[in-house]
Structure formats: structure tokens, C-alpha cells
Backbone as JSON, one array per atom type, in Angstrom:
{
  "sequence": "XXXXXXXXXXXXXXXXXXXXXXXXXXXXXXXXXXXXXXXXXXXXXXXXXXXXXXXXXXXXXXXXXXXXXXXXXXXXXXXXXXXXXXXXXXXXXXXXXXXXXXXXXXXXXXXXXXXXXXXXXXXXXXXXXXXXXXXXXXXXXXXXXXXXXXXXXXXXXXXXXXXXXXXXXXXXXXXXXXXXXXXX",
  "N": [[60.05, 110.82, 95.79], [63.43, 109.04, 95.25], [63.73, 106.97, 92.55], [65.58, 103.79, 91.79], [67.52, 101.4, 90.11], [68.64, 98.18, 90.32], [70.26, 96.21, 88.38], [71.01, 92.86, 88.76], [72.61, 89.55, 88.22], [73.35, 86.11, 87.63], [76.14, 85.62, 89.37], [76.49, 87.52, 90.58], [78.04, 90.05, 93.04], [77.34, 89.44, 96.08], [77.6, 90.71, 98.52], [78.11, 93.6, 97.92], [75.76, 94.02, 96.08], [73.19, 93.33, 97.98], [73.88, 95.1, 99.96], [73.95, 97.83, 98.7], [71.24, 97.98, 98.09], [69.88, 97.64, 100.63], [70.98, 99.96, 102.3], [70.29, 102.13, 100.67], [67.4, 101.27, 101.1], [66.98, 101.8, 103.31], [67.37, 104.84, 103.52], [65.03, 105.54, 102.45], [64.58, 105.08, 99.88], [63.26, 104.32, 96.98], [63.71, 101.15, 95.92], [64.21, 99.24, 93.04], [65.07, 95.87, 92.4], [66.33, 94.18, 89.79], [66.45, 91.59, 88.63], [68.01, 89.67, 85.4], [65.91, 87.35, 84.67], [62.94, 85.88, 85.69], [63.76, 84.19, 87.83], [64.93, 82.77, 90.81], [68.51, 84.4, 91.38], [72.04, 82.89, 91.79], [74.35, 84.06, 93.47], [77.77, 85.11, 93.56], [79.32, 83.45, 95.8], [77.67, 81.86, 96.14], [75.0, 82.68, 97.45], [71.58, 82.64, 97.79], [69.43, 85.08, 95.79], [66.62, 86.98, 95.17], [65.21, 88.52, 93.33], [63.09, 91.8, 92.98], [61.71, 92.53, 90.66], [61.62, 91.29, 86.63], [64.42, 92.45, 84.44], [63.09, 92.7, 82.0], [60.16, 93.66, 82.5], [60.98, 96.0, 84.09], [62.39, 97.37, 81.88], [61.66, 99.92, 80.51], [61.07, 101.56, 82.17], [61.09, 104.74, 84.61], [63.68, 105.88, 86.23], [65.91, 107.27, 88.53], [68.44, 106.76, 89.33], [71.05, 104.09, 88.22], [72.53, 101.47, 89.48], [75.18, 99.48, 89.61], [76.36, 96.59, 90.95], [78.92, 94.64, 91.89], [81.49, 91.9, 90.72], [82.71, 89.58, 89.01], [81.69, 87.15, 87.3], [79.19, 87.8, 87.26], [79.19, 90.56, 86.42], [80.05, 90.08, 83.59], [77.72, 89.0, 82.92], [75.83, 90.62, 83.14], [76.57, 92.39, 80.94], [76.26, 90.92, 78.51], [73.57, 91.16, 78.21], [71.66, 93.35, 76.0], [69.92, 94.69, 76.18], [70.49, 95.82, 78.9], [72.71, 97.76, 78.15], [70.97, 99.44, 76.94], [69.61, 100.85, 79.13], [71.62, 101.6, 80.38], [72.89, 103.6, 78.49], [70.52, 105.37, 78.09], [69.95, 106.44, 80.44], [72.65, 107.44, 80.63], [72.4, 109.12, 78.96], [70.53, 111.05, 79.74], [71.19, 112.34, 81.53], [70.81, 111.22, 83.92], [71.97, 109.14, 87.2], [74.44, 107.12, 87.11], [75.97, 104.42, 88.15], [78.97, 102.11, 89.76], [80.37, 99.2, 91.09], [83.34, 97.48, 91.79], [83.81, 94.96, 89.88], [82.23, 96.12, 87.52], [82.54, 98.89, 86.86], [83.74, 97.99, 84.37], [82.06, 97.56, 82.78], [80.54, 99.93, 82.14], [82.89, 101.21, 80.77], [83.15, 99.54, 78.77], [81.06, 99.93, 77.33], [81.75, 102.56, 76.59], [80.69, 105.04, 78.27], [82.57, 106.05, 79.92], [84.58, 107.65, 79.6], [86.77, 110.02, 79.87], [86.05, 110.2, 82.23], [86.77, 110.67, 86.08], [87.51, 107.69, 87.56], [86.93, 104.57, 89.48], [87.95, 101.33, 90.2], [87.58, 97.81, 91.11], [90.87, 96.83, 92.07], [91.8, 94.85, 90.66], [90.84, 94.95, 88.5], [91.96, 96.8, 87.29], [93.44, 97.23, 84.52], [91.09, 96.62, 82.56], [89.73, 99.04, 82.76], [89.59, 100.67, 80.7], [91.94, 102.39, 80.48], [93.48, 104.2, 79.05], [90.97, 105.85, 77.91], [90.25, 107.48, 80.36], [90.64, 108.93, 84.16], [91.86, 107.08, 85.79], [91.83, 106.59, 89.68], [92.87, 105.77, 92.95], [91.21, 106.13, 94.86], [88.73, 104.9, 97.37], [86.08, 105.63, 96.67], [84.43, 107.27, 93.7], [83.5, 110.11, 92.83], [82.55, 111.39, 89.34], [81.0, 113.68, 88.33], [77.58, 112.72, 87.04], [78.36, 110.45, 87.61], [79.2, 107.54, 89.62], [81.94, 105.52, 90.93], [83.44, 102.53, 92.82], [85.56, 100.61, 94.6], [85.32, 97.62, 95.42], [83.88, 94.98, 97.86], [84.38, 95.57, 100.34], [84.58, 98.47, 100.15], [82.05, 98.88, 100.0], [79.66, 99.93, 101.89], [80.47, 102.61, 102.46], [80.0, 103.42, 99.29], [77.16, 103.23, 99.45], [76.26, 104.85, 100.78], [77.31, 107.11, 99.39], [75.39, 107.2, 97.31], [72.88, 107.74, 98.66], [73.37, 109.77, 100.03], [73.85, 111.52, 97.66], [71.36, 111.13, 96.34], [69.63, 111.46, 98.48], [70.69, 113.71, 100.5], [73.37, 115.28, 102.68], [72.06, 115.4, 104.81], [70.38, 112.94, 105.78], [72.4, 111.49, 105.42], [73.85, 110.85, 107.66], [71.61, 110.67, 109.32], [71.49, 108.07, 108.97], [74.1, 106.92, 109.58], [74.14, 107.32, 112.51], [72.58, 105.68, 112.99], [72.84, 103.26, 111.99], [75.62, 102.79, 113.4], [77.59, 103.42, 112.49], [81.05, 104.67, 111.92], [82.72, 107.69, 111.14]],
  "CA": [[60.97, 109.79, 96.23], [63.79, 109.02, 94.1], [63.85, 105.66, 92.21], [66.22, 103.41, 91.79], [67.45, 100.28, 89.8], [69.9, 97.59, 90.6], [70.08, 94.73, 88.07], [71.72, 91.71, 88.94], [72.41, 88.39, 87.21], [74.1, 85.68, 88.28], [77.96, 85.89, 89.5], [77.24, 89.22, 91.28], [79.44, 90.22, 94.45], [76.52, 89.49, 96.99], [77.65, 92.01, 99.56], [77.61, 94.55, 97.33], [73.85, 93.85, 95.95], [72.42, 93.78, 99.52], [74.37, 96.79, 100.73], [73.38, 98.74, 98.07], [69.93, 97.76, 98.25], [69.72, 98.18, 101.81], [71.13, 100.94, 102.47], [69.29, 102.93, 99.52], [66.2, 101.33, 101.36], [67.12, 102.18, 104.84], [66.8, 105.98, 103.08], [63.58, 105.8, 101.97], [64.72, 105.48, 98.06], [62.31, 103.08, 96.06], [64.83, 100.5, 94.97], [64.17, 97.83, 91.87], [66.71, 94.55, 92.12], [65.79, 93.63, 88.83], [66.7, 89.95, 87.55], [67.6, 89.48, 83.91], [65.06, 86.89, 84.1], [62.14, 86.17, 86.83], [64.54, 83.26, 87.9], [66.71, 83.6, 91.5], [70.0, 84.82, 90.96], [72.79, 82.39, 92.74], [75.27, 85.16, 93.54], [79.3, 84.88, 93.73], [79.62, 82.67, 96.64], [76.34, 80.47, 95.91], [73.87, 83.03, 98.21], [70.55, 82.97, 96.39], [69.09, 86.8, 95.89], [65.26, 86.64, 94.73], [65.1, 90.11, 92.63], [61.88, 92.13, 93.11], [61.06, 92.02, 89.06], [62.46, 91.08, 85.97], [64.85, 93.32, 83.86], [62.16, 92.85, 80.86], [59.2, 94.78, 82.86], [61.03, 97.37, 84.21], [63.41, 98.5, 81.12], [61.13, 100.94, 79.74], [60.41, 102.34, 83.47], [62.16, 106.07, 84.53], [64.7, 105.84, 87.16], [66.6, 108.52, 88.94], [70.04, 106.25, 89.08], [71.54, 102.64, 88.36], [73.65, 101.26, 90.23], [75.63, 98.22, 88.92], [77.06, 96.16, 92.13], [80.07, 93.56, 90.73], [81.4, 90.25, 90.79], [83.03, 88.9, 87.85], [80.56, 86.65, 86.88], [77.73, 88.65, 87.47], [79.23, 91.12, 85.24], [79.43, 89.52, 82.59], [76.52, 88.33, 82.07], [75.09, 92.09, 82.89], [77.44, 93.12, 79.43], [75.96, 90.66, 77.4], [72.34, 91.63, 77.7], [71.55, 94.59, 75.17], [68.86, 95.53, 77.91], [71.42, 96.7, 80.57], [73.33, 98.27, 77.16], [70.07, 100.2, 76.19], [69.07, 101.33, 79.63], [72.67, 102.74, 80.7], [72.6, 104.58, 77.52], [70.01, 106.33, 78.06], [70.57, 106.81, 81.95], [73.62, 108.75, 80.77], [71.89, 110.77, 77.91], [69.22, 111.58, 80.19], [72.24, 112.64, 82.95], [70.88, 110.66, 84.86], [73.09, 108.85, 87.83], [75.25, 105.84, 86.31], [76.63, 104.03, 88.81], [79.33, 101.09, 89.22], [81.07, 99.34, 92.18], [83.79, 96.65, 91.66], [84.44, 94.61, 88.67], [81.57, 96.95, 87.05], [82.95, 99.97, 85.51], [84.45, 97.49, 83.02], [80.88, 97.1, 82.01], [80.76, 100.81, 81.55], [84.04, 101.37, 80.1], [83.13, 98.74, 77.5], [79.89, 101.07, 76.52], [82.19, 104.26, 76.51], [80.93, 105.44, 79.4], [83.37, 106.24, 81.37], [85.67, 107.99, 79.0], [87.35, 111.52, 79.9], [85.98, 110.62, 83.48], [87.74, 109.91, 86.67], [86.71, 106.21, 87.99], [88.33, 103.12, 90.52], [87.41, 100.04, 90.28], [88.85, 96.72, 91.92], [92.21, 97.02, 91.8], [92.46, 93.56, 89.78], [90.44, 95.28, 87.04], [92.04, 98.51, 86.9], [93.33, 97.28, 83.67], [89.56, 96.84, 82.08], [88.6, 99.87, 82.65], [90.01, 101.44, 79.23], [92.66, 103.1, 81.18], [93.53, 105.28, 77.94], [90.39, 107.12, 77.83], [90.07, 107.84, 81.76], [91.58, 109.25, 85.0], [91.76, 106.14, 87.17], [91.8, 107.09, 91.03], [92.83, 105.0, 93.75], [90.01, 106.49, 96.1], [87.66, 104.22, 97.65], [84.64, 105.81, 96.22], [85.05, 108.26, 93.02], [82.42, 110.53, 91.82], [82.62, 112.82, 88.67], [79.54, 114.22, 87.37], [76.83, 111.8, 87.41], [79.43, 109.34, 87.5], [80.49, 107.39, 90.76], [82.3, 104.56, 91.48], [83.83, 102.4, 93.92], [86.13, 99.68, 94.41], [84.65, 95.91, 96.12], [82.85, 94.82, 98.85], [85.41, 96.43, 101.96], [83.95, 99.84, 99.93], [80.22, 98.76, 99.3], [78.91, 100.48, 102.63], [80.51, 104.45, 102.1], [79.53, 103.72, 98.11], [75.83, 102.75, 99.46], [76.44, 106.17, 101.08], [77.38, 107.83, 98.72], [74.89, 106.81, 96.72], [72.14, 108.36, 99.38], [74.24, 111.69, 99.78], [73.59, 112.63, 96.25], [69.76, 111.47, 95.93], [68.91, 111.86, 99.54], [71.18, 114.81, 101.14], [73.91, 114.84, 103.92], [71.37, 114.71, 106.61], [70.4, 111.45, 105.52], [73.45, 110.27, 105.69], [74.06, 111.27, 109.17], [71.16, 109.98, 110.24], [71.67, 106.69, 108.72], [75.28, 106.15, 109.65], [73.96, 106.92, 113.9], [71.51, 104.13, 112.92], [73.92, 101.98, 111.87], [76.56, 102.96, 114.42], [78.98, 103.92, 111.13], [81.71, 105.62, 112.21], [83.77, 108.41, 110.48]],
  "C": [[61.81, 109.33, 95.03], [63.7, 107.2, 93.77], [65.48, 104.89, 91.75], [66.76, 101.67, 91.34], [69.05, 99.54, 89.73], [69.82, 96.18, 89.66], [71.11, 93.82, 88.83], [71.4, 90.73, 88.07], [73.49, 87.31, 87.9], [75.5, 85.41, 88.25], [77.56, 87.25, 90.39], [77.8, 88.67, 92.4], [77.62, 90.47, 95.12], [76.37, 90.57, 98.01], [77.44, 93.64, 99.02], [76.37, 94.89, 97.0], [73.69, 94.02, 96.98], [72.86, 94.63, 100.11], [73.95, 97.75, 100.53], [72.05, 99.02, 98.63], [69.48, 98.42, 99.78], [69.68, 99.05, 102.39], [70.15, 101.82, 101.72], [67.79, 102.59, 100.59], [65.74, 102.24, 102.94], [66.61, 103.84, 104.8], [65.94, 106.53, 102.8], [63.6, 105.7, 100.47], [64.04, 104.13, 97.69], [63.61, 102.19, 95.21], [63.99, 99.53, 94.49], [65.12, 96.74, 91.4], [65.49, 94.0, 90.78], [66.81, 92.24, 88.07], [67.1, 90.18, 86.03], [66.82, 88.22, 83.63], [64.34, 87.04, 85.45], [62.65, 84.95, 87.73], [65.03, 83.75, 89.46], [67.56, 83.54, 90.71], [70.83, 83.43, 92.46], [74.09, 83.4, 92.19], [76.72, 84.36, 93.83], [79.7, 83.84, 94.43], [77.92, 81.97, 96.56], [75.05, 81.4, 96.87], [72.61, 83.06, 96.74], [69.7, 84.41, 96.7], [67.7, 86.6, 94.98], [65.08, 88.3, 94.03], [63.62, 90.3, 92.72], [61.11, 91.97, 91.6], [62.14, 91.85, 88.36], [63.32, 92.44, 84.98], [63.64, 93.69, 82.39], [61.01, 93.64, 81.73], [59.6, 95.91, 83.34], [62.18, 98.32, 83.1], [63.08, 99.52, 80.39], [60.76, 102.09, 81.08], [61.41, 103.59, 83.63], [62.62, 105.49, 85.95], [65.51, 107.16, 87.31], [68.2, 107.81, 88.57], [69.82, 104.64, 88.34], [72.59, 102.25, 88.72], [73.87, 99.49, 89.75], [76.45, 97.43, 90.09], [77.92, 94.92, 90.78], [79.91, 92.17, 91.1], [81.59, 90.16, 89.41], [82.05, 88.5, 86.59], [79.17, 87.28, 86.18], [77.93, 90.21, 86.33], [79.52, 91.0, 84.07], [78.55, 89.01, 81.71], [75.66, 89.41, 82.17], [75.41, 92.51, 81.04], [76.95, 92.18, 78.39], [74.59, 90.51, 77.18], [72.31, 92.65, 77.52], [70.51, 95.52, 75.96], [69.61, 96.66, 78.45], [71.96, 97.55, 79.29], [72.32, 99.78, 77.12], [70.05, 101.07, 77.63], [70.34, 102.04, 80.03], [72.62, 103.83, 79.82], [71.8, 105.53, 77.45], [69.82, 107.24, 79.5], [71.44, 108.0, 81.47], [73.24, 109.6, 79.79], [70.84, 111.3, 78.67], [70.0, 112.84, 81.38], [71.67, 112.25, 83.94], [71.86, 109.74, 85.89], [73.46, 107.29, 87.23], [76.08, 105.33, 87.24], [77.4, 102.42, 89.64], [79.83, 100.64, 90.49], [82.27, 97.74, 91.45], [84.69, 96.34, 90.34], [83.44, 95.49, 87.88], [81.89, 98.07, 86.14], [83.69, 99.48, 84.22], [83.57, 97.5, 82.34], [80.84, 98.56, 81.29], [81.77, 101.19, 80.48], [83.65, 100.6, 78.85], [82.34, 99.25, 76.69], [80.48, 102.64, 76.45], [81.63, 105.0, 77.22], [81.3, 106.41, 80.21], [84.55, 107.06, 80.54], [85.71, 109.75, 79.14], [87.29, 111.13, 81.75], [86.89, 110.42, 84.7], [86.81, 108.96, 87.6], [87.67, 105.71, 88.74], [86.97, 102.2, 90.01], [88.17, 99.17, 91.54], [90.14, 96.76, 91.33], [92.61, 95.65, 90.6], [91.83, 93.78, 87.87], [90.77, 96.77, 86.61], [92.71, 98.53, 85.39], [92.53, 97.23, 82.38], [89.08, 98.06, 82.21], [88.89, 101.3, 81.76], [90.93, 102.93, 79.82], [93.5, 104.39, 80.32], [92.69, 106.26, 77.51], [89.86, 107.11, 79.35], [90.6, 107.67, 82.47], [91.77, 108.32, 86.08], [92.3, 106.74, 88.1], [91.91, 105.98, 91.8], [91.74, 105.37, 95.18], [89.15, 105.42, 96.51], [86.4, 104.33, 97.28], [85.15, 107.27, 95.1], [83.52, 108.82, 92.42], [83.02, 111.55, 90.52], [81.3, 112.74, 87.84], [78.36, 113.04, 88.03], [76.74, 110.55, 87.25], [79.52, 108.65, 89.1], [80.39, 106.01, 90.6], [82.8, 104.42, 92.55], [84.63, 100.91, 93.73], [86.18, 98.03, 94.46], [84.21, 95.82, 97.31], [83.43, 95.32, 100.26], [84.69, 98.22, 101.25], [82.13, 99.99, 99.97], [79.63, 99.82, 100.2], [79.02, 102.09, 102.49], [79.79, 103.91, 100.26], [77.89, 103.54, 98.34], [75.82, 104.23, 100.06], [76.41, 107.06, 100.85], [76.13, 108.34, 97.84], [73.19, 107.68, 97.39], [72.31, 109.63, 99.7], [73.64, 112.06, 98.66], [71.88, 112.11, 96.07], [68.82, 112.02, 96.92], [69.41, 113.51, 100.42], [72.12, 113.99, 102.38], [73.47, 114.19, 105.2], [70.92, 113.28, 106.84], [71.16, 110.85, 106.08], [74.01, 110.07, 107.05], [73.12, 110.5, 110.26], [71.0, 108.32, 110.53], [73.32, 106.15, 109.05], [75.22, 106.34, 111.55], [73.56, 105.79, 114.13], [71.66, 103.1, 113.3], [75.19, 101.71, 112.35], [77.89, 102.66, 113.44], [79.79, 105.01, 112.17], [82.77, 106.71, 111.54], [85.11, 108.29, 110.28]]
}
């Protein structure tokens, strides 16, 4: 079963976090909302999000992906713990999956990252996302390599999708978008 870790902190884009999450769970993928402390999170619009553990017990743990859901706020205060720094880092030396939705790939982009690749973000941060070393894409969901992004919370549900495509397989996704009466 693959694993899977979603920090949050507070400011994230709420819809995004629980989409992700959800979805990924709906799949059968072991997801970890990890806190940067053991604290709730009060997310973007004031929802409160209770993370399963803290970022300090699971940053030494293996993971198949990470997935970074956005929100301003919330990413910011991801970028200034050396934690989230350390564990992307080695996510992408491991090639393991690195993955951003929103205001997010700025977080990447700021750790170099994201450079040669092609990425979207939210359109209001398409200047954050070091638009000199990478191919920004207006796509709704962008993968390259073991890269993908996606743009804000009108994308969260295909990027939660996506996100199950590449650890789980098509059929997955097929059977989870009858489920959920997704339509093509």
C-alpha cells in the first residue's frame, strides 16, 4: 500500500487538504496529515483540521509521495519549517513523488525544485514560481516526472486524481470517479 504525507499548518486552502486526503483515502492509500505541531490547524477560512500526527514523529518515516495542498498562509508557514525543507529534499533525491497544488509550488520553487520542470500554480502566483527556471503551463493539473501540480481548489478533485492514477492505476480511478458520480 502506498504511503502518503500531507503536512499542513495553519493558513492552508481547506478544500484542498480534505480532498486530497480523501480522495487518496477513498483509494486505499495510507495517508499522514501531519501538523507542524500536535496543535489543530485553523485552516484559510477558520475550519479547524485535527492532523493525524505531528510533522516531528513522522519526518524520519518513508513515504511514497507528498503532497503539499495551498493557501497562502498555510504556505508560508510550511517554507519556514526546515522539516518540510529536509523532507522534500530528500523526497526528490529519492525520486520520490513531490507534489504541490495552489499557492504551493512557490514553496517548491523556493527549494529549487521545480527548476527545468513544467508546473501551474494559482494563477495569482504564477509569478512565485521562479518563472525563469521553469515551463509554466496553464493546465489544470501538470505532471512532469515525479513532479505534478495543480492550480486551487476548482482543480483539487482531478489533482486528488491524479494523484491516485500514478500510485494507484487507472482502474482506480474509474472506479472512484463512478463512486463519486465524477464525470468526464
Amino acid at each position: 500500500m502506498a504511503r502518503v504525507l500531507v503536512p499542513i499548518a495553519d493558513g492552508v486552502e481547506e478544500i484542498e487538504a480534505v480532498t486530497i486526503i480523501d480522495v487518496l483515502r477513498r483509494a486505499g492509500v495510507e495517508v499522514v496529515c501531519a501538523g507542524l505541531t500536535e496543535k489543530p490547524v485553523t485552516a484559510s477560512r477558520k475550519v479547524k483540521l485535527i492532523p493525524d500526527r505531528s510533522l516531528e514523529e513522522v519526518k524520519e518515516e518513508a513515504f511514497d509521495m507528498v503532497v503539499l495542498p495551498g493557501g497562502g498562509d498555510g504556505v508560508e508557514n510550511l517554507k519556514r519549517d526546515p522539516r518540510v525543507e529536509a523532507i522534500l529534499r530528500r523526497m526528490s533525491e529519492r525520486q520520490k513523488w513531490v507534489t504541490a497544488i495552489c499557492a504551493a509550488p512557490t514553496l517548491l520553487a523556493s527549494y529549487g525544485l521545480l527548476e527545468g520542470k513544467k508546473v501551474t500554480s494559482h494563477p495569482s502566483r504564477r509569478d512565485q514560481t521562479a518563472l525563469e527556471k521553469v515551463h509554466y503551463q496553464e493546465q489544470r493539473v501538470v505532471q512532469d516526472g515525479h513532479t505534478i501540480t495543480s492550480r486551487g481548489p476548482g482543480t483539487a478533485l482531478e489533482f486528488a486524481l491524479k494523484l491516485v492514477e500514478v500510485l494507484c492505476g487507472r482502474e482506480k480511478v474509474g472506479e472512484l470517479k463512478e463512486a463519486m458520480v465524477v464525470k468526464d
